[in-house]
MIMAR-883069 format. One record per atom (N, C-alpha, C, O): residue number from 1; residue in three letters; x, y, z. Coordinates in Angstrom, 3 decimals, always signed. Atoms other than C-alpha are relative to their C-alpha. Layout:
# residues N
> NUM	ALA	X	Y	Z $
...
//
This chain:
# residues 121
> 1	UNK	+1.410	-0.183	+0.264 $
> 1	UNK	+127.883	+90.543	+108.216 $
> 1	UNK	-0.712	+0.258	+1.321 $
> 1	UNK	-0.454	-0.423	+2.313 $
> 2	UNK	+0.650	-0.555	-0.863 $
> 2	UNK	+125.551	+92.420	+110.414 $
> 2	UNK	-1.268	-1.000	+0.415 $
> 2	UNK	-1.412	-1.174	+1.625 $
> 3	UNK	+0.482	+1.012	-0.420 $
> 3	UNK	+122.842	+89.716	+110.328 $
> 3	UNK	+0.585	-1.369	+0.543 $
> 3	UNK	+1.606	-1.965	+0.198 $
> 4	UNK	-0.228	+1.752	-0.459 $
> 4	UNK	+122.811	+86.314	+112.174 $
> 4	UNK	-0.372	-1.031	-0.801 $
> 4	UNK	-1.242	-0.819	-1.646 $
> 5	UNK	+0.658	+0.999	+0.761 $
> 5	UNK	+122.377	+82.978	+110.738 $
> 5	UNK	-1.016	-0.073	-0.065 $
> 5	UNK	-1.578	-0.182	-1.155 $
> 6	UNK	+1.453	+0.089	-0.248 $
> 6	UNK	+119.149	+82.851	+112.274 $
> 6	UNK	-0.832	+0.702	-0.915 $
> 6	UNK	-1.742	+0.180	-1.559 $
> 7	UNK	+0.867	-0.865	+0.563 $
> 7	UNK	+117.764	+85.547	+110.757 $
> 7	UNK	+0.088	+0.043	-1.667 $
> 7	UNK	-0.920	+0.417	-2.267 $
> 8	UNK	-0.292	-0.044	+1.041 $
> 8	UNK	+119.266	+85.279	+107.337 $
> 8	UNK	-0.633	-1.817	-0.594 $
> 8	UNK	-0.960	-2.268	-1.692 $
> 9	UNK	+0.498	+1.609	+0.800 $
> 9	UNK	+118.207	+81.342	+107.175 $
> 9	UNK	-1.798	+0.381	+0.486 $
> 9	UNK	-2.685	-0.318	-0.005 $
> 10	UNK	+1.676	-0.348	+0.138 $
> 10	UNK	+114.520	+82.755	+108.106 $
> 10	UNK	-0.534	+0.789	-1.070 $
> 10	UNK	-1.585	+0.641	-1.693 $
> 11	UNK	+0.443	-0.571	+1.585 $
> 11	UNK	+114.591	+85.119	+105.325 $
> 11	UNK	-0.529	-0.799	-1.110 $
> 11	UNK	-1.610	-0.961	-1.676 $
> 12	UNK	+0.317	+1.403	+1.121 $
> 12	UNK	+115.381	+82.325	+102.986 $
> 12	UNK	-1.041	-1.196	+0.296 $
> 12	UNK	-1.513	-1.700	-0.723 $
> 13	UNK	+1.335	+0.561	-0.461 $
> 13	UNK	+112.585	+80.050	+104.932 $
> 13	UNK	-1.073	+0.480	-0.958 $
> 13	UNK	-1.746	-0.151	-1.772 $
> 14	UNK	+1.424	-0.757	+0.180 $
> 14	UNK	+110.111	+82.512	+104.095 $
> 14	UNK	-0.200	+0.176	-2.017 $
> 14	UNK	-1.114	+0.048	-2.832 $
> 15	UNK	-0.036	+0.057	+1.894 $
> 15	UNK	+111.446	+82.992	+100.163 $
> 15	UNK	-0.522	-1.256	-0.449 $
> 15	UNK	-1.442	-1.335	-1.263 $
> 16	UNK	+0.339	+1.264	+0.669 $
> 16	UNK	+111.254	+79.326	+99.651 $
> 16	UNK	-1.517	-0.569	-0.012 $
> 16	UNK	-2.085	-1.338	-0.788 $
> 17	UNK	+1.287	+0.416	-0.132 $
> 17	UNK	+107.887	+79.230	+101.293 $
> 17	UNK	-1.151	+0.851	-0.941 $
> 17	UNK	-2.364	+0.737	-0.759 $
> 18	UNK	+0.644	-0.617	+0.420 $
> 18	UNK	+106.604	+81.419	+99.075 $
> 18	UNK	+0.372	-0.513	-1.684 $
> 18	UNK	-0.604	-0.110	-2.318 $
> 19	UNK	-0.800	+0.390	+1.383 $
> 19	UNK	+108.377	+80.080	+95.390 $
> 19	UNK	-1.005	-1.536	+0.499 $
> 19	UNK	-1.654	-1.838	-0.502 $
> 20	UNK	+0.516	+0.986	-0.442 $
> 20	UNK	+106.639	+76.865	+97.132 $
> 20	UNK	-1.730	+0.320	-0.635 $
> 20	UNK	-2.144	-0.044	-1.735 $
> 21	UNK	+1.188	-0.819	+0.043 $
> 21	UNK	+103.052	+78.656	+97.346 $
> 21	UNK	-0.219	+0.332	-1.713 $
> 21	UNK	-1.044	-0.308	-2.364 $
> 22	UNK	+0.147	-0.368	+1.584 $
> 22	UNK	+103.457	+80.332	+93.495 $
> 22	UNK	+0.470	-1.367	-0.933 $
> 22	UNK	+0.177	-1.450	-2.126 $
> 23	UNK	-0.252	+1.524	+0.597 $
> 23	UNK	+104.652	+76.796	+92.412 $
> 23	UNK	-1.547	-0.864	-0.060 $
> 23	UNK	-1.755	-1.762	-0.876 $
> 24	UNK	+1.318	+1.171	-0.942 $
> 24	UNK	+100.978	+75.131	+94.113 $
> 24	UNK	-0.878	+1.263	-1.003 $
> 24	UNK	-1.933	+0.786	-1.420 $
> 25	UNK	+0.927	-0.899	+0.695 $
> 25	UNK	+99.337	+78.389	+92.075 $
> 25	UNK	-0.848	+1.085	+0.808 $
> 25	UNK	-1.657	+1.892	+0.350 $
> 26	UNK	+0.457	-0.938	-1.026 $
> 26	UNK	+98.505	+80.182	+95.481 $
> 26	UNK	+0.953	+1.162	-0.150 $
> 26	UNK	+1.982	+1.053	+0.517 $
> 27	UNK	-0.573	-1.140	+0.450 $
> 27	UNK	+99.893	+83.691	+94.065 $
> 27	UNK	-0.363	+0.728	+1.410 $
> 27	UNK	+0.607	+1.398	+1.764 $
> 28	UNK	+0.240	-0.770	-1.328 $
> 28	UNK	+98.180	+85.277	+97.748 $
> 28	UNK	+0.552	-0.651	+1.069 $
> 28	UNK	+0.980	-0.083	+2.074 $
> 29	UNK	-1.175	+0.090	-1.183 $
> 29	UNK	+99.906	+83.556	+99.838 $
> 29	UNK	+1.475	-0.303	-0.351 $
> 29	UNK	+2.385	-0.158	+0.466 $
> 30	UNK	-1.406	-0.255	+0.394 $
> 30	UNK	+102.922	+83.179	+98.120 $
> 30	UNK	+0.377	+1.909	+0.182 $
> 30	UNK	+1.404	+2.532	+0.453 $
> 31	UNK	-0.529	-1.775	+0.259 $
> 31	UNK	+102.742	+87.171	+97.804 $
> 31	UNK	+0.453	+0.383	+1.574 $
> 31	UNK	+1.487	+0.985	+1.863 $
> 32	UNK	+0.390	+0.030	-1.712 $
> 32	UNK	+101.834	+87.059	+102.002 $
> 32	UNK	+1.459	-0.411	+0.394 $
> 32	UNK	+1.930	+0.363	+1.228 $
> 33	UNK	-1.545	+0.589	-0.208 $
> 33	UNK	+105.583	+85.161	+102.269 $
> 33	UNK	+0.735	+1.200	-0.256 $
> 33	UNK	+1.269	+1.992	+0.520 $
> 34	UNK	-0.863	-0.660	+0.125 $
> 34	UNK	+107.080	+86.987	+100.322 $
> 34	UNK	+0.102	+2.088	+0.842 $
> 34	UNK	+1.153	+2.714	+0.981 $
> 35	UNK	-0.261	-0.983	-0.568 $
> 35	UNK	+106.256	+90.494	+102.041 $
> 35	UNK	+0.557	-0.447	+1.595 $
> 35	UNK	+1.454	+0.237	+2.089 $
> 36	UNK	-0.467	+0.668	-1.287 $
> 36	UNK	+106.795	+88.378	+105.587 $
> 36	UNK	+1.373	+0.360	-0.609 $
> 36	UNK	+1.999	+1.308	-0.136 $
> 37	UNK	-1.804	-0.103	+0.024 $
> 37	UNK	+110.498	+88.072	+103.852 $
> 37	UNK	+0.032	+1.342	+0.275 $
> 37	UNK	+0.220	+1.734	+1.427 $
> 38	UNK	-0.494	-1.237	-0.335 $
> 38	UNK	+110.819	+91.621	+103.279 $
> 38	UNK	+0.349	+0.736	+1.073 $
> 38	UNK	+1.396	+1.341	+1.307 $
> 39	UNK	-0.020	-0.654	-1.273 $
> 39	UNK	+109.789	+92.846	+106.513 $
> 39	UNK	+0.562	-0.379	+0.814 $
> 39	UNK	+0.643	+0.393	+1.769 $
> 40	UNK	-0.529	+0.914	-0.981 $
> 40	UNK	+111.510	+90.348	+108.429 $
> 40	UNK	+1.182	+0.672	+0.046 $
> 40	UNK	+1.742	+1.263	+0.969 $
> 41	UNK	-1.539	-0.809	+0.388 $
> 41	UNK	+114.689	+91.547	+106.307 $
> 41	UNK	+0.289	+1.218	+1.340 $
> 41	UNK	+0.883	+1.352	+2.410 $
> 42	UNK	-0.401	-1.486	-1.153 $
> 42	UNK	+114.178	+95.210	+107.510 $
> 42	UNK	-0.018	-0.252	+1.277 $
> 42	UNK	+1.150	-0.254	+1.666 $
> 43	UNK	+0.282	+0.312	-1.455 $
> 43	UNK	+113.424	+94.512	+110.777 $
> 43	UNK	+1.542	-0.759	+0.578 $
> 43	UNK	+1.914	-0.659	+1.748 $
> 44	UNK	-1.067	+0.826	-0.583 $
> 44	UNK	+116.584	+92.389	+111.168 $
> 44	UNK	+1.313	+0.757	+0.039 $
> 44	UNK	+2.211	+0.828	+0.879 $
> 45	UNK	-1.219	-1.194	+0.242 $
> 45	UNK	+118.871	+95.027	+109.454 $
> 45	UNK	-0.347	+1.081	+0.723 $
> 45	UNK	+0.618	+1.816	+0.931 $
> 46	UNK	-0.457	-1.549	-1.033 $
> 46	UNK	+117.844	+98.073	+111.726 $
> 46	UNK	+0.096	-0.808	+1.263 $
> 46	UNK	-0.011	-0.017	+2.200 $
> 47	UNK	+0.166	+0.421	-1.335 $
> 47	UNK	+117.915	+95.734	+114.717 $
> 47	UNK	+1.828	-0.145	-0.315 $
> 47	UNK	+2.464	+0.655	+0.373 $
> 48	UNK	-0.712	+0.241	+0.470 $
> 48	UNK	+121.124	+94.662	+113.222 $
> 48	UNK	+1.046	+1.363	+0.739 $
> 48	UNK	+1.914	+1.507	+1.599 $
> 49	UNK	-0.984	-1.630	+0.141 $
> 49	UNK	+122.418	+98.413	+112.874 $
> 49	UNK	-0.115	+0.943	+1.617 $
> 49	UNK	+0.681	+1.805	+1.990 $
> 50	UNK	+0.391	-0.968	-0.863 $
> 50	UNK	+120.803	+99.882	+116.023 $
> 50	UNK	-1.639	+0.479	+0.020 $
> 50	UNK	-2.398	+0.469	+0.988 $
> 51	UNK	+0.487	-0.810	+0.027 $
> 51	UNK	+118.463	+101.493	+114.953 $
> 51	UNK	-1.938	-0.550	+0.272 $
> 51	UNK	-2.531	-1.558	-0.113 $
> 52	UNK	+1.776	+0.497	-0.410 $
> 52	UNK	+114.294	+101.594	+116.411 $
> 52	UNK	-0.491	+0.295	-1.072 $
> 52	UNK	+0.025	+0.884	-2.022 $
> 53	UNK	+0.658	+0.118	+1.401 $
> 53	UNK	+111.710	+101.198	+114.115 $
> 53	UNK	-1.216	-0.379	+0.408 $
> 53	UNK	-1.438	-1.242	+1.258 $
> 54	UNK	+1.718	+0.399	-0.155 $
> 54	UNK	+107.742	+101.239	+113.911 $
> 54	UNK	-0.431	-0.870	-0.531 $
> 54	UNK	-0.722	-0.565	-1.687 $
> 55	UNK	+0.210	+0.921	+0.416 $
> 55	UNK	+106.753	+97.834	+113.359 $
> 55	UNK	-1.119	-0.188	-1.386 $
> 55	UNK	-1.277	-1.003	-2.295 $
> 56	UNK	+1.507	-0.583	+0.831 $
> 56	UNK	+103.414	+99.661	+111.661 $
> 56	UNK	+0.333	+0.618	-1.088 $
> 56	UNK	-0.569	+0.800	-1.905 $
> 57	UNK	-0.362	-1.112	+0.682 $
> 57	UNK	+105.694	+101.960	+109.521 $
> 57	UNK	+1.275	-0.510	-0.549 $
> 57	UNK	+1.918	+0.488	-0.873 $
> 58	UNK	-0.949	+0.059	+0.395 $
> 58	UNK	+108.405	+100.621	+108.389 $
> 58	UNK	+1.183	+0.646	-1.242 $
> 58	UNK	+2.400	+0.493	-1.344 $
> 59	UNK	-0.466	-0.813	+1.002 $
> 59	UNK	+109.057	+102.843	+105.314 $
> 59	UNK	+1.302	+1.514	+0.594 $
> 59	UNK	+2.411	+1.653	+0.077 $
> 60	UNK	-1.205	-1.181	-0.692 $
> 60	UNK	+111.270	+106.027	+107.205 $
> 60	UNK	+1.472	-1.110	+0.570 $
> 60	UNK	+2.610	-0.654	+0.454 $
> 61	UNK	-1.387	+0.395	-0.261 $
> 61	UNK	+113.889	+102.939	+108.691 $
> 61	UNK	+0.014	-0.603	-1.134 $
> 61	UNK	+1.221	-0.838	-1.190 $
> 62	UNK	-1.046	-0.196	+0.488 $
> 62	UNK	+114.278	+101.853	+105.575 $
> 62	UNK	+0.625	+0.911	-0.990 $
> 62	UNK	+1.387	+0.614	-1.910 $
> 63	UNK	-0.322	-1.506	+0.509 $
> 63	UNK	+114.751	+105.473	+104.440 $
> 63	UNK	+1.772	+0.407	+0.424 $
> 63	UNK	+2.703	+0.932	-0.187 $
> 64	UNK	-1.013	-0.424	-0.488 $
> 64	UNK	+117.276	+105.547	+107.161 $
> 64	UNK	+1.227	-1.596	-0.440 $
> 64	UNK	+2.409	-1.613	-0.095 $
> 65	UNK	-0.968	+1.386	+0.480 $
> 65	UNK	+119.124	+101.986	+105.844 $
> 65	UNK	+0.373	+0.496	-1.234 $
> 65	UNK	+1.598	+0.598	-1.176 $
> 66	UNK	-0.168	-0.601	+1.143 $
> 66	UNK	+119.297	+103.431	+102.431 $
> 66	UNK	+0.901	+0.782	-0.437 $
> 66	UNK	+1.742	+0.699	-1.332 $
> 67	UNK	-0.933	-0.783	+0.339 $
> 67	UNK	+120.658	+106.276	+102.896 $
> 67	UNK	+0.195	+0.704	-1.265 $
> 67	UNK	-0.672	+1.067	-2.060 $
> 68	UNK	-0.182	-0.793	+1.077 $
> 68	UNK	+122.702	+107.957	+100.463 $
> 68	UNK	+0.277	-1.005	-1.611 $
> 68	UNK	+0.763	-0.593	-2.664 $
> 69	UNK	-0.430	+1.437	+0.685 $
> 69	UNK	+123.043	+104.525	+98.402 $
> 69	UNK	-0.925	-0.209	-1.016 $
> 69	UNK	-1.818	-1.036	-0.833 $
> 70	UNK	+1.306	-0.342	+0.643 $
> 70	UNK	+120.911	+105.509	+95.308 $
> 70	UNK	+0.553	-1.557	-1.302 $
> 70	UNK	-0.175	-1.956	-2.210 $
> 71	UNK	+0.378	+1.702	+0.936 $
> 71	UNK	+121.748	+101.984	+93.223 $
> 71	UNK	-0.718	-1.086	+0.468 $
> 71	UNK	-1.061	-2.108	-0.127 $
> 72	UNK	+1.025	+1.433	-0.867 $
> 72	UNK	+119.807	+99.848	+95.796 $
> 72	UNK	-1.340	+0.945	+0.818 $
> 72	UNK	-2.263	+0.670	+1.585 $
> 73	UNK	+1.242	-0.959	-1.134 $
> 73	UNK	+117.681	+102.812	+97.168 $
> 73	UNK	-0.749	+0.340	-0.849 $
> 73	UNK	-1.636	+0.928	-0.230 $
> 74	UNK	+1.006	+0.318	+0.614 $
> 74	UNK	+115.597	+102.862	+94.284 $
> 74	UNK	-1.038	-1.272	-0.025 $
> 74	UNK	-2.214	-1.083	+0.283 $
> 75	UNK	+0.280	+1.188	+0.069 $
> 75	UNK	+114.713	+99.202	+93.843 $
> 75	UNK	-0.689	-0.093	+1.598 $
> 75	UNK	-1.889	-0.306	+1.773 $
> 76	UNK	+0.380	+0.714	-1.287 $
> 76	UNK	+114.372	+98.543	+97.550 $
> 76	UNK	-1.342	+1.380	+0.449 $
> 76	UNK	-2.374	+0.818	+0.814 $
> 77	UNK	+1.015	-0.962	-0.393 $
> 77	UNK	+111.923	+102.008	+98.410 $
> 77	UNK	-0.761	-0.281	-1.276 $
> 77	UNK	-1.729	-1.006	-1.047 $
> 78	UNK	+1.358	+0.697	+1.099 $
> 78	UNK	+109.903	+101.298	+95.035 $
> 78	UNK	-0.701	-0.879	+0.217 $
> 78	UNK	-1.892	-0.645	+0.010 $
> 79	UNK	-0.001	+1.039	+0.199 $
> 79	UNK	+109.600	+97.876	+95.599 $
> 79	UNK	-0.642	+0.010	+1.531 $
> 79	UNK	-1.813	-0.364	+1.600 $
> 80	UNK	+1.070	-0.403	-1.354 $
> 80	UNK	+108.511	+98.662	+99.655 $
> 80	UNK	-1.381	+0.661	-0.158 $
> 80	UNK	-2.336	+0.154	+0.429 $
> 81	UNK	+0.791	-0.812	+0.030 $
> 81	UNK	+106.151	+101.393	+98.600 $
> 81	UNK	-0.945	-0.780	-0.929 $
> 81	UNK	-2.082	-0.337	-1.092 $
> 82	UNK	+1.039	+0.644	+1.086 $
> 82	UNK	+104.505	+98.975	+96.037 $
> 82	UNK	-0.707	-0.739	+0.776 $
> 82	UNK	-1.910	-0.482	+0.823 $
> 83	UNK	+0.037	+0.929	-0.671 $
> 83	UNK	+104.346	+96.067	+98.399 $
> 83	UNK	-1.344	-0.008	+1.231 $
> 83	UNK	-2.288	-0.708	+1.599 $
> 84	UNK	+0.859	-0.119	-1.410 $
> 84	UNK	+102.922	+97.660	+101.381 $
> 84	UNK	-1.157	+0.710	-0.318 $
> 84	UNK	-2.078	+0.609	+0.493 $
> 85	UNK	+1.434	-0.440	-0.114 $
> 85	UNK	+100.092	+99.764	+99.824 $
> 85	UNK	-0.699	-1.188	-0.409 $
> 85	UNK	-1.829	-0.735	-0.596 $
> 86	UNK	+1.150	+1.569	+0.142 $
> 86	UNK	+98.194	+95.968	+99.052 $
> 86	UNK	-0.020	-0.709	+0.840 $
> 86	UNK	-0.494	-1.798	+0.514 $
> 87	UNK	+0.271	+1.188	-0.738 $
> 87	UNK	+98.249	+94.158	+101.775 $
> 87	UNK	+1.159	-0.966	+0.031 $
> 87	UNK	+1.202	-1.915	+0.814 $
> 88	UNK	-0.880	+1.076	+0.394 $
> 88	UNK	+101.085	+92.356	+100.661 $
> 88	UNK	+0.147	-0.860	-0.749 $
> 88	UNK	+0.830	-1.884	-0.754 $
> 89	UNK	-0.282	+0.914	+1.069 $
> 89	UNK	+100.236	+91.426	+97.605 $
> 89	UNK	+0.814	+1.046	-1.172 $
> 89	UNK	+0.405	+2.133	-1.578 $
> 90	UNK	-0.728	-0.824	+0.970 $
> 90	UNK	+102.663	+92.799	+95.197 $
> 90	UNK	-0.744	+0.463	-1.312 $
> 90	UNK	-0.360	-0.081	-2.348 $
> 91	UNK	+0.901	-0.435	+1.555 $
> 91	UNK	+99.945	+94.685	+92.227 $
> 91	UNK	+0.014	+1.262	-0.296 $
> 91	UNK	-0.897	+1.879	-0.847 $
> 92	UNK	+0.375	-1.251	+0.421 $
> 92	UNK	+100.975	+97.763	+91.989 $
> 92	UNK	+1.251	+0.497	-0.679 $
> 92	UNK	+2.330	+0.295	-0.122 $
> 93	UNK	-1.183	-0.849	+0.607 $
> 93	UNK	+103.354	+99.777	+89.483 $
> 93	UNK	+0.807	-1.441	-0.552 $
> 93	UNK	+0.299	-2.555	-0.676 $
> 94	UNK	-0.531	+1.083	+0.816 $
> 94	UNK	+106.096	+97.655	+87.835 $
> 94	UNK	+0.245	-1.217	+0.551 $
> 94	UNK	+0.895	-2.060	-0.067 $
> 95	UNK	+0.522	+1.003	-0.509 $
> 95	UNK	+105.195	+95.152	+90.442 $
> 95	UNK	-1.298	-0.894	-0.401 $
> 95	UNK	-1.773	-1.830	+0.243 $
> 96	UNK	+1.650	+0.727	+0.800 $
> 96	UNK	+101.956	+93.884	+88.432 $
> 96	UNK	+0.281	-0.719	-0.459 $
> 96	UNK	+1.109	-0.622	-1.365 $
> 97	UNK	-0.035	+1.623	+0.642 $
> 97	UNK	+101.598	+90.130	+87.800 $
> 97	UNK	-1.894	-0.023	-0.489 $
> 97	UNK	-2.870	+0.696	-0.272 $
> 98	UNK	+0.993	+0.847	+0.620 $
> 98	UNK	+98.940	+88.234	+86.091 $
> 98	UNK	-0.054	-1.285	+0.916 $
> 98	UNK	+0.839	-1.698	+1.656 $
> 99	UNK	+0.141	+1.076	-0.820 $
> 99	UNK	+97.668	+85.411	+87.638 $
> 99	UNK	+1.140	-1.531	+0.056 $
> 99	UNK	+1.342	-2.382	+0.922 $
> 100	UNK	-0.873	+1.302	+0.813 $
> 100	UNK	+100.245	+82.811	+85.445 $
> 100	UNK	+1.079	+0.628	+0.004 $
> 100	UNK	+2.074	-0.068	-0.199 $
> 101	UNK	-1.228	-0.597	-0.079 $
> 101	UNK	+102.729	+85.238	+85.707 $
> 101	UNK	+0.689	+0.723	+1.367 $
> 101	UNK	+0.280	+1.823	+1.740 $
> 102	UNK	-0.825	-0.039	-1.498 $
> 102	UNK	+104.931	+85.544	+89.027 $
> 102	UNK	+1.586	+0.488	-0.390 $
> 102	UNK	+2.229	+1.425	+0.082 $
> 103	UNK	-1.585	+0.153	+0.043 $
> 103	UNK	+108.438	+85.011	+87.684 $
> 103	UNK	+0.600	+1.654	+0.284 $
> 103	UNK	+1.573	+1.711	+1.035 $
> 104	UNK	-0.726	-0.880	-0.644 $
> 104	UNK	+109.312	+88.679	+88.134 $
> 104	UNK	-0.336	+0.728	+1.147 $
> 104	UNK	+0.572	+1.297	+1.752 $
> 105	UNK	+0.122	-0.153	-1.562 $
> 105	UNK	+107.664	+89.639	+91.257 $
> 105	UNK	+0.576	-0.638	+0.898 $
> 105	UNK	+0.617	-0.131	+2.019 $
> 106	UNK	-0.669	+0.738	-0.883 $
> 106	UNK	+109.615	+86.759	+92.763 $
> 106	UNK	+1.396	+0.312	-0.310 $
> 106	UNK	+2.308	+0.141	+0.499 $
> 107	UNK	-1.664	-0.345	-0.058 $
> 107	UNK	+112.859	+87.971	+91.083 $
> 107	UNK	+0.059	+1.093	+0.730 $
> 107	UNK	+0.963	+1.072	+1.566 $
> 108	UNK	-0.388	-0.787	-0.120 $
> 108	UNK	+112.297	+91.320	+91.892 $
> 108	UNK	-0.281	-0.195	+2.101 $
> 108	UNK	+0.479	+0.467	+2.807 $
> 109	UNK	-0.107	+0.029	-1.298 $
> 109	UNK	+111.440	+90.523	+95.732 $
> 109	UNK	+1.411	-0.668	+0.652 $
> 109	UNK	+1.974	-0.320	+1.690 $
> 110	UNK	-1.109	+0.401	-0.344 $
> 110	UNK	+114.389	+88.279	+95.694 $
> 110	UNK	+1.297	+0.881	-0.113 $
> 110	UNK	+2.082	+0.634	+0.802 $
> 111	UNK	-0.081	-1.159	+0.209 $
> 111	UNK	+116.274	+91.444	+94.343 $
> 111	UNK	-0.052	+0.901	+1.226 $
> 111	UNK	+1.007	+1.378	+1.635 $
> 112	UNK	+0.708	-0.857	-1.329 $
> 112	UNK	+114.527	+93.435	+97.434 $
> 112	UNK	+1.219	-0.293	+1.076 $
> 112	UNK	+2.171	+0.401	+1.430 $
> 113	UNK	-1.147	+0.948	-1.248 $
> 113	UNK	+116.417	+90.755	+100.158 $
> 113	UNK	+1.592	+0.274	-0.321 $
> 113	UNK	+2.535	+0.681	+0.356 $
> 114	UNK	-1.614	-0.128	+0.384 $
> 114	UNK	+119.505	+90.853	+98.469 $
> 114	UNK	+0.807	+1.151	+0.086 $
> 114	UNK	+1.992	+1.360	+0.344 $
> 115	UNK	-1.143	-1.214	+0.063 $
> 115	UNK	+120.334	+94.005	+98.159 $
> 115	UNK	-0.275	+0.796	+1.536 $
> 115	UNK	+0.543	+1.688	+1.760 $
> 116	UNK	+0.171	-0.659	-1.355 $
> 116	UNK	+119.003	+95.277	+101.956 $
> 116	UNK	+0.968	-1.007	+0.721 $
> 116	UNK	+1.795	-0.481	+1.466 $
> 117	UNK	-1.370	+0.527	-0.591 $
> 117	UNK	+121.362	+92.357	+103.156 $
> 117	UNK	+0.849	+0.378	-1.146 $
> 117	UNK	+1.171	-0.800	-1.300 $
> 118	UNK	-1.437	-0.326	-0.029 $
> 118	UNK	+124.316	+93.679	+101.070 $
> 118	UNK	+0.351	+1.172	+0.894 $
> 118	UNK	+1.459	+1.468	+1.340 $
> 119	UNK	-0.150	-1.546	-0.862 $
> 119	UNK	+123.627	+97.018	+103.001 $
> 119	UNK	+0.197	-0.238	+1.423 $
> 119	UNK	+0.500	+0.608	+2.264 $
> 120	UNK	-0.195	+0.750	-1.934 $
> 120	UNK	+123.788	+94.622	+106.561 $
> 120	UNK	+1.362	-0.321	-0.542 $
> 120	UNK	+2.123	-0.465	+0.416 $
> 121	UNK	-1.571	+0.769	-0.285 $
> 121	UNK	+127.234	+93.390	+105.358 $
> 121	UNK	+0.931	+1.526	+0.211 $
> 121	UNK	+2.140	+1.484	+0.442 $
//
């Protein structure tokens, strides 16, 4: 595996702190975690791989993580492109929660992590 412990037990930090957050009924900062995970992810996997990356932009590296890998390169570029036009709150496209309803924005972010680290292993 291309990630470090470090970085892979900060991912999961940041998941739990956010399943924590949507547990307490704070859906904005639970959402705020959970894009922290994401980006952390990418950021760890092109550092991981080599490769530079615009801290501001992150959408083209993970264009270039992706690749030709169209069973996780849907999910993970959907699921970016939803993410990052709000701020970081996940409300857009088949990312849309209700205020009482989280459970699949947190699967599908957990989803997100998972499959950009199978692409670091």
């Amino acid at each position: 595996m291309l990630l470090s412990q470090k970085q892979l037990q900060t991912t999961q930090d940041l998941l739990a702190a956010a399943d924590r957050e949507f547990e307490n009924g704070e859906a904005v900062l639970g959402s705020e975690h959970l894009w922290a995970a994401i980006t952390h992810t990418v950021k760890a996997t092109a550092a991981a791989k080599g490769l530079a990356y615009d801290a501001d932009d992150l959408f083209p590296t993970l264009e270039q993580l992706v690749g030709d890998d169209e069973q996780c390169g849907e999910i993970l570029l959907t699921s970016f492109l939803a993410a990052r036009g709000h701020s970081g709150l996940f409300s857009a496209g088949y990312l849309r929660f209700d205020a009482g309803d989280t459970h699949r924005v947190r699967r599908l972010a957990h989803e997100f992590v998972g499959a950009l680290q199978e692409l670091a292993a």
